[in-house]
N, C-alpha and C positions, 0 to 999 in steps of 0.2 A: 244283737240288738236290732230291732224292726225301726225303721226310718218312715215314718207319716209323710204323705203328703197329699193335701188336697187342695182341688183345680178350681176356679174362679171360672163362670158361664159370665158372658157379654153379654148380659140381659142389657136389655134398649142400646143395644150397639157400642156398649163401650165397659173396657175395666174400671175397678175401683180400687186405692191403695188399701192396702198394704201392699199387696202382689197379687199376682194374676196365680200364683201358686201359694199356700203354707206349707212350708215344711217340718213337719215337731221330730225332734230327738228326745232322746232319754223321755219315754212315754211309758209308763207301766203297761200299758194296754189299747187297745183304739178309745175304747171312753175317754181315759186320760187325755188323750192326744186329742182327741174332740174338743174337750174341756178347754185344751193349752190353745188351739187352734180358733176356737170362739174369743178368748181374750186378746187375740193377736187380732182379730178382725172379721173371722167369718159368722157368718148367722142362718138361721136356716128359716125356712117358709118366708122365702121375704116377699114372694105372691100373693100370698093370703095375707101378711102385713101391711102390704100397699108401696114397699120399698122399691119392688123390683118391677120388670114389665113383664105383662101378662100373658102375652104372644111369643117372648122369646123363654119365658120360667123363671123359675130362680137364680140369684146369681150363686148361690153355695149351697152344696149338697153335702150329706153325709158320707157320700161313698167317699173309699180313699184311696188311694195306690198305696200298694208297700215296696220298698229296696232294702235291701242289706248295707248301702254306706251314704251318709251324703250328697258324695258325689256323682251316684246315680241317680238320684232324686234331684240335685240340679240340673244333672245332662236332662234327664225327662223334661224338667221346665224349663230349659232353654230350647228343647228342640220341639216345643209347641209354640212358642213363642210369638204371639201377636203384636206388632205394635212398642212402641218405644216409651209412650207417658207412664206405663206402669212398671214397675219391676218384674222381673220372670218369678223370682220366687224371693220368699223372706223367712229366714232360717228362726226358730223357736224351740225354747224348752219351758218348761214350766218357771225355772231357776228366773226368768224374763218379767213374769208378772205378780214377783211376791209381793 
């Protein structure tokens, strides 16, 4: 099983919750995991929405890292870890948002 996860940019200087990371489990594929990942909190183009700031980019991208367990998808977001107002990462499966 492929373990999703993607990173949170500090657009205008600062994280936003959920987590500075999502992580999707049980994901049929990156679409899916995109899907699961947009209900938990990410969004994309938030530049051209007027969400994000302009100078630093978007705060969430499509791209994603892959791991083989969990708990290398949280070593990864703990060992980027910025900052304490936000959490490193927030674990997700689609089972979350029926």
């Amino acid at each position: 099983m492929t373990i999703y996860s993607f990173s949170q940019n500090n657009s205008g200087g600062f994280y936003l919750l959920p987590a500075q990371n999502i992580i999707v489990v049980d994901a049929k594929g990156y679409s899916h995991a995109l899907e699961t990942a947009e209900k938990a909190g990410l969004y994309l183009n938030g530049v051209a929405t007027g969400s994000d700031c302009e100078c630093c980019g978007d705060r969430w991208s499509a791209y994603v890292d892959e791991f083989d367990t969990v708990e290398e998808a949280k070593a990864s977001a703990e060992s980027c870890r910025f900052g304490d107002e936000v959490p490193a990462y927030l674990v997700t499966d689609d089972l979350d948002w029926d």
